[in-house]
C-alpha positions, 0 to 999 in steps of 0.5 A: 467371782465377787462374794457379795456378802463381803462387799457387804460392809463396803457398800454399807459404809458407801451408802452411810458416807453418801447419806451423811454427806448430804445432810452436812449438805443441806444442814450448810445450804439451810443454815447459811440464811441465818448464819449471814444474817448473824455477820450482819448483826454483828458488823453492825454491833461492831459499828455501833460500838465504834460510834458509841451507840451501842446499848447493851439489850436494845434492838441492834436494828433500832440502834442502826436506824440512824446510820446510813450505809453508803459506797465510796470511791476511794479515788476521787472520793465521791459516793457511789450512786446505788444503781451502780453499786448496791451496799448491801450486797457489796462485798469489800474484801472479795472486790480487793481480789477482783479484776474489776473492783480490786487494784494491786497496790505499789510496794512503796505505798502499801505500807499496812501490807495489804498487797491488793485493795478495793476501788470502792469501800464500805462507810457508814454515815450516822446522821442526827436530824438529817446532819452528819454527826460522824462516820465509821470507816472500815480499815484493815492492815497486818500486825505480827501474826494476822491481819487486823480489821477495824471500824473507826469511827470520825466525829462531826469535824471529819478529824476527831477520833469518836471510837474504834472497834478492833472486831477480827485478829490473829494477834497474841492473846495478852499482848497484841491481842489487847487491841480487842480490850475496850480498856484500850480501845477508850483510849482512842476517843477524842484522839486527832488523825490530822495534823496540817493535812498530814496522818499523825494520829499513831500509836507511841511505844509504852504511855503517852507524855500528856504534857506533849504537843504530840499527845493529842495525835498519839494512842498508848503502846501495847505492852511487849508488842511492839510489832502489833503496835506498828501495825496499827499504825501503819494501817492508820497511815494508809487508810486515811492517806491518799490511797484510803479515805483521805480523798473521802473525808476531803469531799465530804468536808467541802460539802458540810461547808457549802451547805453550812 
């Protein structure tokens, strides 16, 4: 026969379990509103940056008014119209898993080691007066230790590097995490990705020789992290080749030509 006064504390602990369990529950469920709408404040915060818009005390909403949030097709590199993929609800890197939105990618190409890739990216368009002044793309690749994701934003001409922000990392603090350093990061403005149609905007070992022909296409190296440093730009290498936004930028080129 169970003696019930010693199953006592047992079911005491039972029911505290079951009652703790489902306020970390509802806490999770209630909270997941605000925390989503916190990440989307802080893309957009990161995306500012990268553009060199943002300003420090100013509505983030306000400052992302004139930027413009939009689907490419990294194939063929045309917009993807709305009422077939919304951008809101557009989740990039669960679509790089997906069956139906994610590809894997071949072993020679995927030289950023991403392993899969999506379809269809993330790129945001800022306009000034109804022209486009720059876009922010969305790039990623892996470093020493993690996979490193960043927001780089193209001037006017679709070649001339504006900004970049280095928003999420596993890398060394003090040594490959200085991609995060905005004393690093200046050092990309006015920087070019393309040299005759070819990716040549890379990071160099220790500091660039401004004298040299090369130094318009070259960002200074991160001190003894020289893995980290090729990381950047091999994900530099991929994402605006032909299996990232060079396809993009390409159509976005001829039609600034033809309407201009």
């Amino acid at each position: 026969m169970v003696d019930i006064r010693a199953a006592k504390p047992f079911y005491s602990v039972l029911i505290l379990a079951f009652a703790c369990s489902a306020l970390v529950a509802g806490a999770a469920v209630g909270l997941r509103p605000k925390q989503e709408a916190n990440r989307q404040l802080d893309r957009q915060k990161n995306i500012l940056y990268a553009a060199g818009l943002f300003e420090e005390g100013k509505s983030i909403d306000e400052l992302f008014a004139n930027v413009e949030t939009r689907l490419v097709d990294l194939e063929s590199g045309e917009f993807v119209p709305e009422d077939q993929l919304d951008p809101a609800t557009f989740n990039q890197r669960r679509a790089s898993l997906s069956s139906d939105q994610g590809r894997p990618i071949d072993t020679d190409a995927d030289i950023a080691r991403l392993g899969r890739q999506e379809k269809y990216s993330l790129v945001y368009v800022v306009k000034d007066d109804d022209a486009i002044s720059q876009v922010v793309l969305p790039v990623r690749g892996k470093g020493l230790w993690s996979t490193m994701y960043a927001y780089v934003a193209i001037d006017s001409d679709l070649n001339t590097v504006r900004g970049v922000s280095f928003y999420e990392h596993g890398e060394t603090p003090g040594l490959g995490g200085e991609v995060a350093n905005p004393r690093w990061q200046q050092g990309w403005s006015g920087k070019k990705v393309y040299k005759e149609d070819e990716v040549a905007l890379r990071v160099v070992k220790g500091t660039i020789d401004e004298t040299s022909p090369d130094a318009p296409y070259e960002i200074d190296g991160l001190s003894g992290a020289t893995l980290t440093s090729n990381g950047v730009s091999d994900l530099l290498q991929f994402w605006f080749g032909d299996h990232g936004f060079q396809p993009f930028l390409s159509q976005l080129k001829k039609k600034e030509h033809s309407n201009g």
